[in-house]
C-alpha positions in Angstrom: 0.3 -54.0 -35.8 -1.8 -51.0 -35.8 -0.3 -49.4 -38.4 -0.5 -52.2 -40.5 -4.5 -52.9 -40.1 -4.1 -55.9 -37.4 -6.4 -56.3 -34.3 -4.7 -53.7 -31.5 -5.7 -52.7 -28.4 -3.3 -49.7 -29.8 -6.5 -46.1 -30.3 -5.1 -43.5 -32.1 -6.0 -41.8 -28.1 -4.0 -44.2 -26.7 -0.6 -42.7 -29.2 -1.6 -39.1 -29.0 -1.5 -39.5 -24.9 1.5 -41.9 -24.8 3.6 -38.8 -27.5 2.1 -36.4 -25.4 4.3 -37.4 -22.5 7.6 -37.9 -24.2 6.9 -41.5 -25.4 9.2 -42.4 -28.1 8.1 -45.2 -30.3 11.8 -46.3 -31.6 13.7 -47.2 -28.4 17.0 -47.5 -30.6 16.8 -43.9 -31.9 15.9 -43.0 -28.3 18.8 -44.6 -26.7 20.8 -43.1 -29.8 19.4 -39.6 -28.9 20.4 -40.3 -25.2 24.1 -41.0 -25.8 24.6 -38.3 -28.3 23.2 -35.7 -25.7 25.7 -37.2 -23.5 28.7 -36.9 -25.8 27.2 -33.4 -26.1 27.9 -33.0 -22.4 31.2 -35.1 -22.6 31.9 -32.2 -25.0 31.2 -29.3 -23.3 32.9 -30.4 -20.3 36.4 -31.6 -21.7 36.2 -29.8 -25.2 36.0 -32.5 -27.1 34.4 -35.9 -28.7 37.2 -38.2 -27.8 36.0 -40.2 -24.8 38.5 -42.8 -23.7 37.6 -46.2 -24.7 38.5 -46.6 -21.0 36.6 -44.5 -19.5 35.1 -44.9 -16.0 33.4 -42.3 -15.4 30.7 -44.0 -17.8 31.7 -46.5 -19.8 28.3 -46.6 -21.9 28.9 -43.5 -23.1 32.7 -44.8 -24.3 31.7 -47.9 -25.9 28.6 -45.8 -28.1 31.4 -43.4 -29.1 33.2 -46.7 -29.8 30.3 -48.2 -31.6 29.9 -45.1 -34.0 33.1 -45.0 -35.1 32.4 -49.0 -36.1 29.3 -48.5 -37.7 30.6 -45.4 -40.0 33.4 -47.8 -41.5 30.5 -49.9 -42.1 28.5 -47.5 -43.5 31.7 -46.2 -45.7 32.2 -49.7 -46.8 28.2 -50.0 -47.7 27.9 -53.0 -45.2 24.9 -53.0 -42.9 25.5 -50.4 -40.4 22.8 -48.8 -37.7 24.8 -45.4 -39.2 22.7 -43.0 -41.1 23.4 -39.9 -43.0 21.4 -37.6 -40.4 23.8 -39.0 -37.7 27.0 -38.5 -39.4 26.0 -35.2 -39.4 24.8 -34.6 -35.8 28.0 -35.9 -34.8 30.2 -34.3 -37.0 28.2 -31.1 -36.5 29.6 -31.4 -32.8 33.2 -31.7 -33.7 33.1 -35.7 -33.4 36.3 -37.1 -35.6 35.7 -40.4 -37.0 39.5 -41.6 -36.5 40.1 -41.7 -32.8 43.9 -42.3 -33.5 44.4 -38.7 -35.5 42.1 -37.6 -33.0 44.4 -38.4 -29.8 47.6 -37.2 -32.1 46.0 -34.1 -32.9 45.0 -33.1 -29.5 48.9 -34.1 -28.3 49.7 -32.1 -30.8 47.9 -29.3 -29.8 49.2 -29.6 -26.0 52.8 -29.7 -27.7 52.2 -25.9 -29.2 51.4 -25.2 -25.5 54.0 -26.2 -24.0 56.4 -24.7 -26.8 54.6 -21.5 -26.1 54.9 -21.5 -22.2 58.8 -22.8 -22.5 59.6 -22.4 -25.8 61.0 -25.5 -27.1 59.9 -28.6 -27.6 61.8 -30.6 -25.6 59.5 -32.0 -23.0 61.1 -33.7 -20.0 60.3 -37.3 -20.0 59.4 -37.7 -17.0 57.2 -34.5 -16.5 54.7 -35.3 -13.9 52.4 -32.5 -15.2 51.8 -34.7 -18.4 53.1 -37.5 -18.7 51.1 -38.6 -21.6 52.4 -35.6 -23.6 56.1 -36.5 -22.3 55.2 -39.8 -23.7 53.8 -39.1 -26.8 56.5 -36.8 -27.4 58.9 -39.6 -27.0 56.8 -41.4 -29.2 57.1 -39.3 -31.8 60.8 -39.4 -31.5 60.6 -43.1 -31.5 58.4 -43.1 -34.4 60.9 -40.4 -36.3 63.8 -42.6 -36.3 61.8 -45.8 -37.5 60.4 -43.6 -40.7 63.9 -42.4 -41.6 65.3 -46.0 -41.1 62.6 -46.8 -44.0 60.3 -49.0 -41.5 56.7 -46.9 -42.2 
């Protein structure tokens, strides 16, 4: 209202002392701003942007990173998307990956090298209790193998 030349009780005092304390005056970017320092934290702590859709720990946090990766389609699509260009870039600036599936094979991947180095094969138990989502996702893959070769992609 101010802004536009409508009666306010809004004084231009009133903004400079509400900015000086940290007010924001878009509380979507805030909350945006919020959620991305936390993925920032996410980050540093596991060292990555994947957080599980599932996760408990705080589940806001896993439904924004959801929520991103749903507004870039839209965005890539040209639908109406809360996605900008400046975000796209903060998050991929952090390492975010826009498709959470190549994302999770990638970082399997990666854990499969590991264990090659450390044993040197690839043939992880399936039941190994020190990863059992690697053991899985190395049966997987197997799984996966033999339905490409049969012509099923």
């Amino acid at each position: 209202l101010y802004q536009e030349g409508k009666e306010s009780q809004m004084t231009k005092e009133r903004i400079h002392a509400l900015e000086d304390i940290g007010f924001g005056w878009d509380a979507q970017e805030e909350m945006w701003q919020q959620r991305f320092k936390k993925l920032m934290e996410y980050r540093d702590r596991y060292g990555d942007c994947n957080v599980p859709r599932d996760w408990s720990e705080n589940p806001q946090l896993a439904n924004w990173v959801h929520m991103q990766r749903c507004h870039y389609r839209l965005y890539q699509e040209g639908k109406e998307s809360q996605m900008t260009k400046e975000r796209i870039h903060a998050l991929e600036d952090i390492g975010f990956g826009w498709d959470a599936q190549e994302e999770m094979w990638q970082q399997r991947f990666k854990k499969l090298m590991e264990y090659r180095d450390r044993y040197g094969d690839c043939n992880v138990p399936r039941d190994w209790s020190e990863n059992p989502q690697l053991a899985n996702w190395v049966h997987m893959q197997r799984c996966h193998y033999r339905l490409y070769q049969e012509g099923k992609e």
